[in-house]
RODREN-163131 format. One record per residue (C-alpha): x, y, z. Coordinates in pm, whole numbers, padded with zeros to 5 digits, always signed. Example, Ala and Ser with C-alpha at 12.3 -4.5 7.8 and 13.67 -1.06 7.14 Angstrom:
% RODREN-163131
+01230-00450+00780+01367-00106+00714
% end
This chain:
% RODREN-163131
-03552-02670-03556-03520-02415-03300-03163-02381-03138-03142-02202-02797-02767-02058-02701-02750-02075-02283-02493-01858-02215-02323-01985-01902-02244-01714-01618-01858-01709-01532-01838-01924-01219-01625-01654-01083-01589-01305-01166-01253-01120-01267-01291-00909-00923-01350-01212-00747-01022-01386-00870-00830-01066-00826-01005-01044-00407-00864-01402-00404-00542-01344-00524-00474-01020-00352-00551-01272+00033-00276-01491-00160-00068-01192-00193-00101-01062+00145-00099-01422+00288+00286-01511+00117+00406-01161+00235+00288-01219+00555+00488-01593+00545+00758-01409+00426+00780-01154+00748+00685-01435+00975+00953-01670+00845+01212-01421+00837+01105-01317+01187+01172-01702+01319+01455-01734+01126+01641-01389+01221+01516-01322+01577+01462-00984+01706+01764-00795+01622+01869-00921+01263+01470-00893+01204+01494-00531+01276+01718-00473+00962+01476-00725+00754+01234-00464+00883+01397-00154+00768+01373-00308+00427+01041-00415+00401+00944-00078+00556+01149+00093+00294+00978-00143-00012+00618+00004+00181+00702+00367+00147+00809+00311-00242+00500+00162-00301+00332+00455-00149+00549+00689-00348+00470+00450-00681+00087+00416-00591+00056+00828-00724+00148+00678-01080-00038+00338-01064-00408+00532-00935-00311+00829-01238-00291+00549-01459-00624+00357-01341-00807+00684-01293-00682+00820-01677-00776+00487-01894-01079+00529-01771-01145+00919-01838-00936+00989-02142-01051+00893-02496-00898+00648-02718-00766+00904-02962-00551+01024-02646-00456+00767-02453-00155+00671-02605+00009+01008-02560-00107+00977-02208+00073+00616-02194+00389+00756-02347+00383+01003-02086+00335+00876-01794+00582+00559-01870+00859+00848-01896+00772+01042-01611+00785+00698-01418+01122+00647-01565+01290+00964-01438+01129+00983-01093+01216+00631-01049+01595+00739-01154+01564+00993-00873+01449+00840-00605+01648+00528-00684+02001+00715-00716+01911+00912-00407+01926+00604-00180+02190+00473-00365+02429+00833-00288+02301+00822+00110+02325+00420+00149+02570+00475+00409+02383+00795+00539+02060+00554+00567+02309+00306+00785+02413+00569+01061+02029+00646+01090+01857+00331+01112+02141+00136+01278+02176-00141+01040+02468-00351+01036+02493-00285+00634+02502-00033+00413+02496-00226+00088+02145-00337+00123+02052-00020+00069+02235+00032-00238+02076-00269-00372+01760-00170-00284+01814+00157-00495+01875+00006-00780+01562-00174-00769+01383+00143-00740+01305+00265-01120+01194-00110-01166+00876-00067-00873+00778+00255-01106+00710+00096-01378+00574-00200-01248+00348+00028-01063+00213+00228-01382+00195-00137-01560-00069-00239-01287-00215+00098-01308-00346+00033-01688-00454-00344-01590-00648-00193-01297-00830+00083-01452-00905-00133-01772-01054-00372-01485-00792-00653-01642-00770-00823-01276-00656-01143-01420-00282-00981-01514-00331-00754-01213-00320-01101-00993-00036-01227-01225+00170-00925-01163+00132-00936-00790+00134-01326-00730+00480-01345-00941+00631-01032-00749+00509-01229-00415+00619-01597-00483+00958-01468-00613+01060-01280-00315+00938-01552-00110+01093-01789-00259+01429-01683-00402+01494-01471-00030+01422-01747+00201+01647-01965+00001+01916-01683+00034+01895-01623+00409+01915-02002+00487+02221-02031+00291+02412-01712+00383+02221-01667+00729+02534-01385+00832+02447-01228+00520+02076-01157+00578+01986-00799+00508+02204-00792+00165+02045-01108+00071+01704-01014+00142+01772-00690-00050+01869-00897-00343+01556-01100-00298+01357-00759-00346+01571-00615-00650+01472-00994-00818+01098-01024-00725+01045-00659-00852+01203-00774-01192+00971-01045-01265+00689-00825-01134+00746-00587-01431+00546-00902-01620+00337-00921-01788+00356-00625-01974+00040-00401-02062+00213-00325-02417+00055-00147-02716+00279-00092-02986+00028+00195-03151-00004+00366-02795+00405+00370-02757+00445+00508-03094+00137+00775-03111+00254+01046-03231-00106+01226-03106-00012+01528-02874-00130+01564-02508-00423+01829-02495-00349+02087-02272-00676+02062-02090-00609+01724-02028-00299+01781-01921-00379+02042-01675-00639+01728-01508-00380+01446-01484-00106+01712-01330-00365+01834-01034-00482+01472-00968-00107+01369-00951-00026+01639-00724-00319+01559-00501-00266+01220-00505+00166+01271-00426+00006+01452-00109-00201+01204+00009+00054+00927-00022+00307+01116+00103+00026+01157+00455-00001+00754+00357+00332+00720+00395+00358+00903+00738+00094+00726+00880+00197+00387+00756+00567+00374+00804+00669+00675+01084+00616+00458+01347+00833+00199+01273+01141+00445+01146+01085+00595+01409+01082+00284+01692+01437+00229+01516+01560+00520+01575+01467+00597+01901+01496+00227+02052+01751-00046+02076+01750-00303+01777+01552-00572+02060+01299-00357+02145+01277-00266+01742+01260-00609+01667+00989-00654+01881+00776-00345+01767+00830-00482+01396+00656-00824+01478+00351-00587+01637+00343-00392+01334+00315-00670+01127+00089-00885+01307-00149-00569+01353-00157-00460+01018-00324-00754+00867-00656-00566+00860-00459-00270+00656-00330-00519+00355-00694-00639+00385-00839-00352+00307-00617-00263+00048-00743-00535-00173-01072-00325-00130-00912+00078-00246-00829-00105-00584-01112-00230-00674-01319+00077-00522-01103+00344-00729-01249+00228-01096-01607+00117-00996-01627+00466-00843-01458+00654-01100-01699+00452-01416-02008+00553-01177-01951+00927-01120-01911+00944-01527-02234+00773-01579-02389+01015-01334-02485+00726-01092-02460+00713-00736-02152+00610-00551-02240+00599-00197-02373+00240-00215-02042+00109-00301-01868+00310-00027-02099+00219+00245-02059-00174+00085-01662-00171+00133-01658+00032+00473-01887-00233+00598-01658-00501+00502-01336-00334+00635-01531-00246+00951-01602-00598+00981-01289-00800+00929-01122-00523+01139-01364-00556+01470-01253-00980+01413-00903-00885+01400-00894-00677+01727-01172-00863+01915-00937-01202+01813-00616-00976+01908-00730-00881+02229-00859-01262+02344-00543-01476+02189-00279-01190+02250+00003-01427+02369-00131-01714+02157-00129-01529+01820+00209-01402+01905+00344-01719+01982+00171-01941+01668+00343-01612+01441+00687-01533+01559+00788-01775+01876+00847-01746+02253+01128-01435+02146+00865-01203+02081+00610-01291+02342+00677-00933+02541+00467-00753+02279+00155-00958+02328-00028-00691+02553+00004-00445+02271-00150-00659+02065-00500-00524+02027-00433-00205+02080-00174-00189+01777-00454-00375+01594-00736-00086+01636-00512+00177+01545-00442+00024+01224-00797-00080+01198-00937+00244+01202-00706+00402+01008-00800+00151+00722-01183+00204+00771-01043+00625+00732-00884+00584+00417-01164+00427+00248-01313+00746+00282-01043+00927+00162-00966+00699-00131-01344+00767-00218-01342+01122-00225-01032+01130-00444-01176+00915-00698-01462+01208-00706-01210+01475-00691-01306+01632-00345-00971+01668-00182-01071+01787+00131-00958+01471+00314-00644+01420+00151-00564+01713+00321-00693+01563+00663-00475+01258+00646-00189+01487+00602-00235+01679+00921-00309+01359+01122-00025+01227+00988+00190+01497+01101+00022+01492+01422+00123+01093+01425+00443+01186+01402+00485+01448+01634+00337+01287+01899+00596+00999+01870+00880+01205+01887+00769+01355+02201+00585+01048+02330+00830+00764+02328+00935+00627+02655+00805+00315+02562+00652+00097+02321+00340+00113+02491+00293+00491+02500+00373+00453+02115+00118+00268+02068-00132+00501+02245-00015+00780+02062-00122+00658+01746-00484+00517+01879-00534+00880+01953-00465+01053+01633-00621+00761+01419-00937+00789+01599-00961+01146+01522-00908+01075+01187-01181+00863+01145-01424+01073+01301-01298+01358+01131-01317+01186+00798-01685+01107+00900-01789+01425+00932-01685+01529+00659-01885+01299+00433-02210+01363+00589-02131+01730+00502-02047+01659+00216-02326+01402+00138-02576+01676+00227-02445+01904+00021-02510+01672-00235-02853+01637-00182-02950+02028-00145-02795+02087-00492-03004+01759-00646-03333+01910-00467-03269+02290-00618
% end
C-alpha cells in the first residue's frame, strides 16, 4: 500500500513570531513610558526619562557586540567558532566592567548635569551595566543562528519584568521613583540574560583564533562602535540635551514628544535585525541583496508616512489618549517630531545594509549628521520648537545623502558585473 507523508507548512514562521513579539516588545515599553508618564507628571517623568535614555544609549553601545556576534556565526566555520564565542563573551565582560564602573564613580557627576533629584539611581543603573553586555552578545548568537524563538524569549522576559516589577515599585514608594525605577532596570536586565545560548564544547575550545579572522571581526567592531556611537548621537542628544538646557517642565514635556514620535524608530528596529542575517547569508551565496532592502525600506516608509500623517491630524488627541491634559502643550510638535524620527529610520536601513556588505561609507555619514544634530541644538535652542526643526533639517539630509549614495554605489555594482 502506498503511504504518502504531507508535510504540513509551519502556520507561522520563526521571523514571523519574532516581528510579533518584537510589536509586543515595543508595545509594553511603550506602556511602561506612558504609565510612568501619568503616574509621575512632567517633572518626576523627566528623571524616569534620563534613565530610560541612559538604558537607550547602552543598548547602542551593546548593539556593536550583539551585530559582531550575528554577523560572525554566520561567517566563521564551525572549527572556529568557539574560540570566537570565548572571545567575544570576555571582551563583553570587561567593557561592560568599564562602562558600568564609570557611571558608578561619576553618579553624582551625572546628578549635577542632568538635574535629577538622585544620584543613586545612577549607581544602580551601573551596576546593571556588565549584565546588558552579555545579554546583548547572548541575543547576538540567537539572531545570527536565526533562533528567533529565544530571541523573543529574551526580549519579552526583559520587557514584562521591567514592566511589571517597576510599576509595582513606583506605586508603592511613589517619592522614591527614579531609584525604584532604576532597580526595576538592574532586575529586568537579569532575567533578560535567559535563556542562555550555552555550548559547553564552544566555552571550553581550546582551538586558537586565526589571525586573519581576527583582523575581520576587529575592523567590523570598530566600524560598527562608530556607527553606534553616530546612533547614539542621533538617538539620544536631543533629549540630554533638552535636560540640560531646559527646566525639568519643559523636559518633561519634550520626553513625552520623544516618545510618542519615536514609535516609527522601535518599529523599524524590529526590521535591522532581521535584515542584518538575511543580508549577510545572501552576499555569501553571491545572491542579490537589493530586493530585501528595497522590501524593508518600503515597509518603514510606510508605517512611518501613517505615523506622521496620523500625528499631524490627531495631534492633541494622541497626546491626550497617551500622557493626559499635563502634556497637551507639545501637541503642535507632534508631527514634526514624528518625521524627523521617521526619516531617520528609513536612513539607517540603508546604513544597516551597507554594513552588513561591508561598505562603510555611510557609517561615516551618520556620524557627521550626527554631529551636525548636535551642534545645531546647542546653538539652536530657544525653544522646543526650534529643536525640533533643527533636527528635521539634518535628518532630511541624511536621508538624501544616504540615497545617493546607494545609487552610486548600486551602479557601480552593475559596471563591474557587465565588464
Amino acid at each position: 500500500m502506498l503511504s504518502i507523508s504531507i508535510t504540513k507548512k509551519p502556520v507561522i514562521t520563526e521571523e514571523q513570531l519574532f516581528m510579533l513579539s518584537v510589536l509586543t516588545v515595543n508595545g509594553g515599553n511603550y506602556l511602561y513610558n506612558l504609565l510612568l508618564g501619568r503616574i509621575l507628571g512632567p517633572e518626576q517623568f523627566s528623571d524616569a526619562a534620563i534613565l530610560i535614555t541612559m538604558l537607550l544609549v547602552l543598548s547602542f553601545v551593546a548593539m556593536t557586540f550583539q551585530l559582531a556576534a550575528a554577523k560572525f556565526t554566520v561567517t566563521l566555520s564551525e572549527t572556529i567558532l568557539g574560540a570566537f564565542v570565548k572571545k567575544i563573551y570576555k571582551n563583553a565582560i570587561m567593557v561592560g566592567i568599564f562602562f558600568g564602573a564609570m557611571v558608578v564613580v561619576f553618579a553624582k557627576d551625572l546628578q549635577e548635569i542632568f538635574h535629577t533629584s538622585s544620584s543613586m539611581m545612577f549607581t544602580i543603573f551601573g551596576i546593571g551595566v556588565p549584565l546588558y553586555f552579555l545579554m546583548s552578545v547572548n541575543r547576538g548568537f540567537f539572531q545570527g543562528k536565526k533562533q528567533f524563538k529565544l530571541l523573543s524569549v529574551t526580549y519579552q522576559a526583559e520587557m514584562f519584568t521591567r514592566l511589571g516589577l517597576t510599576l509595582i515599585l513606583v506605586l508603592l514608594f511613589h517619592s522614591q521613583s527614579s531609584v525604584v525605577i532604576a532597580v526595576g532596570v538592574l532586575v529586568s536586565l537579569i532575567v533578560g540574560l535567559f535563556p542562555l545560548n550555552y555550548e559547553k564544547k564552544q566555552f571550553t575550545s581550546k582551538v586558537v583564533f586565526p589571525k586573519k579572522e581576527l583582523t575581520q571581526v576587529k575592523k567590523f567592531f570598530v566600524i560598527t562602535a562608530f556607527y553606534e556611537l553616530s546612533q547614539i548621537i542621533i538617538n539620544n542628544s536631543d533629549i540630554l540635551l533638552v535636560k540640560h538646557y531646559f527646566e525639568a517642565y519643559d523636559a518633561g514635556l519634550y520626553a513625552s514628544l520623544a516618545l510618542i514620535g519615536r514609535i516609527v524608530y522601535f518599529v523599524a528596529w524590529m526590521f535591522v535585525m532581521l535584515l542584518l542575517p538575511t543580508v549577510v547569508q545572501l552576499k555569501k551565496e553571491g545572491k542579490d541583496t537589493t530586493k530585501v532592502l528595497m522590501k524593508y525600506v518600503s515597509y518603514i516608509a510606510i508605517i512611518a508616512t501613517t505615523i506622521i500623517l496620523a500625528c499631524a491630524m490627531f495631534p492633541t488627541i494622541i497626546v491626550q489618549m497617551l500622557f493626559g491634559n499635563d502634556y497637551v502643550q507639545i501637541a503642535s510638535l507632534l508631527w514634526k517630531y514624528a518625521f524627523a524620527t521617521g526619516v531617520f529610520a528609513v536612513a539607517n536601513i540603508f546604513a544597516y545594509y551597507f554594513l552588513s556588505l561591508d561598505k562603510y561609507v555611510p557609517v561615516l555619514v551618520s556620524a557627521i549628521f550626527g554631529a551636525l544634530q548636535v551642534l545645531l541644538v546647542v546653538f539652536y535652542h530657544t525653544s522646543l520648537e526650534q529643536v525640533v526643526h533643527v533636527q528635521m533639517i539634518a535628518m532630511t539630509f541624511l536621508l538624501f545623502t544616504q540615497v545617493i549614495f546607494f545609487f552610486i554605489d548600486a551602479k557601480k555594482v552593475s559596471m563591474n558585473g557587465k565588464k
